[in-house]
C-alpha positions, 0 to 999 in steps of 0.5 A, spaced: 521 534 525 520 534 517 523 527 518 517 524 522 512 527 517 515 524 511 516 517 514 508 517 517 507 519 509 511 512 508 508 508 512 501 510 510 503 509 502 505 502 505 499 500 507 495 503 502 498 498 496 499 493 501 491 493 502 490 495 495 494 488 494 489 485 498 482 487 496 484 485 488 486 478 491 480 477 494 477 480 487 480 474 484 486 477 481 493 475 482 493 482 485 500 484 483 499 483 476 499 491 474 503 493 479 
């Protein structure tokens, strides 16, 4: 069942940057410009 660890590991990074986007648009940046 190392898959499901994996895809967990997966979905938990996605939401991370997707916030991470979030917050430095809210900070006033275009929030993928160092990305």
């Amino acid at each position: 069942m190392h898959n499901h660890h994996q895809f967990m590991e997966s979905e938990m990074l996605q939401m991370f940057t997707l916030v991470s986007h979030n917050c430095r648009k809210q900070a006033g940046g275009s929030g993928y410009s160092d990305w």
